[in-house]
Phi, psi and omega in degrees: 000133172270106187243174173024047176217148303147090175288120138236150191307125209249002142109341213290318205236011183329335176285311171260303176187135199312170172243032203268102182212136203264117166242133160203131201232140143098356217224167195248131136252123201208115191094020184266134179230158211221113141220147199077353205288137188228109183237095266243315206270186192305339200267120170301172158288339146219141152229147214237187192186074186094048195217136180285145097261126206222158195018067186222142201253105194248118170233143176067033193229160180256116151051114202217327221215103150202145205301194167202345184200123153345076181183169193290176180210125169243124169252132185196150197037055195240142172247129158228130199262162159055345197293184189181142173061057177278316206231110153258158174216136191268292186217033177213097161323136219233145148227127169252113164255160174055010207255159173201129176249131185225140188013059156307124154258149196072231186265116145297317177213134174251098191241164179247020181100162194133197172224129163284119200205135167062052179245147189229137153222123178229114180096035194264160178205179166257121155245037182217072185315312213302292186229102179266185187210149158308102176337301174231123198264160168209148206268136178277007170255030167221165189268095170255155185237133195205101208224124159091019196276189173215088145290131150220173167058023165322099183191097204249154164264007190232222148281148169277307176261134172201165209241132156232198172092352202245031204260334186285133168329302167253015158341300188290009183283016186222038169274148168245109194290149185262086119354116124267089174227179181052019179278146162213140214236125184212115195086062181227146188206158166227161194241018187209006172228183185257328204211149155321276193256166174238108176263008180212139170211168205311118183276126206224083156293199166254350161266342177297330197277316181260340119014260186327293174335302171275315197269337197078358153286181211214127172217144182222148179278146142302138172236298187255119193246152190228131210225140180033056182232172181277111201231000000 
């Protein structure tokens, strides 16, 4: 167990990217706080595998969270402030609960499924206009759930929510449909899509496909469904 202790960016590489980087496996981090740390390249500031994080305060930081070995990851009461590239998951599904992401920016989460629940996001924006990205990724062959958030103060150039993994002509036949729900979104806009979320993308059977050929329509499957929420 990692208890109490308190990360801060140590000046050595200060120019590039902090040299602060964590493998943890099997373990608890809990009561910790991470600041300044900036880690630019592929190696988060942790990386984890059967691992709790709890109560822990992330501010100013880079690429912070991504899995390493096929085992659960629970995030829970956790803050992250200022932050960018917080949470990937490669290849494990997560529950993240309870957490409040503040003046985030960019790509916030890459998830492979699982659920997100009693989450606050305030203040997410874009500050990398050129090539902005989507906030919150979700994968469209695992079942994710985004149940009980709170957005507010919202204002992205890209999707707040979106779906991958659906990029192949027949991708969609292996969607797992995705839930938003009981969420309420409030002062939120994107400037560069029609909608906050993309609940949808082109669905390409193989009679839809010659369909399409001929006639020149379009057709799309659901991926992400948003059920009782405040919009």
């Amino acid at each position: 167990m990692i208890s109490n202790n308190r990360f801060e960016d140590n000046r050595i590489n200060k120019i590039n990217q902090s040299k602060i980087c964590l493998k943890i496996e099997n373990s608890k981090v809990i009561n910790c706080d991470f600041k300044n740390i900036n880690r630019k390249d592929e190696s988060p500031i942790m990386e984890i595998g059967n691992t709790e994080i709890e109560n822990c305060k992330f501010e100013n930081c880079q690429n912070i969270l991504s899995d390493s070995i096929e085992e659960k990851i629970i995030i829970n009461n956790c803050i992250f402030k200022n932050c960018t590239n917080v949470i990937t998951m490669y290849w494990n599904e997560c529950l993240l609960s309870n957490s409040k992401f503040i003046s985030c920016y960019d790509k916030i989460i890459y998830y492979n499924g699982g659920i997100i629940e009693f989450c606050e996001f305030i203040e997410i924006k874009t500050k990398n206009i050129e090539f902005s990205e989507d906030s919150i990724l979700l994968n469209g062959k695992k079942q994710n759930i985004i149940r009980n958030c709170i957005f507010d103060k919202i204002k992205v150039e890209s999707y707040l929510i979106n779906h991958y993994g659906l990029e192949d002509m027949w991708g969609t036949k292996d969607i797992n449909l995705s839930y938003v729900k009981n969420c309420t979104f409030k002062d939120c806009e994107t400037t560069g899509k029609d909608n906050l979320i993309n609940k949808f993308c082109p669905y390409l059977s193989f009679s839809s496909f010659l369909s399409i050929l001929k006639n020149g329509q379009e057709a799309e499957a659901e991926v992400i469904k948003i059920e009782n929420c405040k919009i």
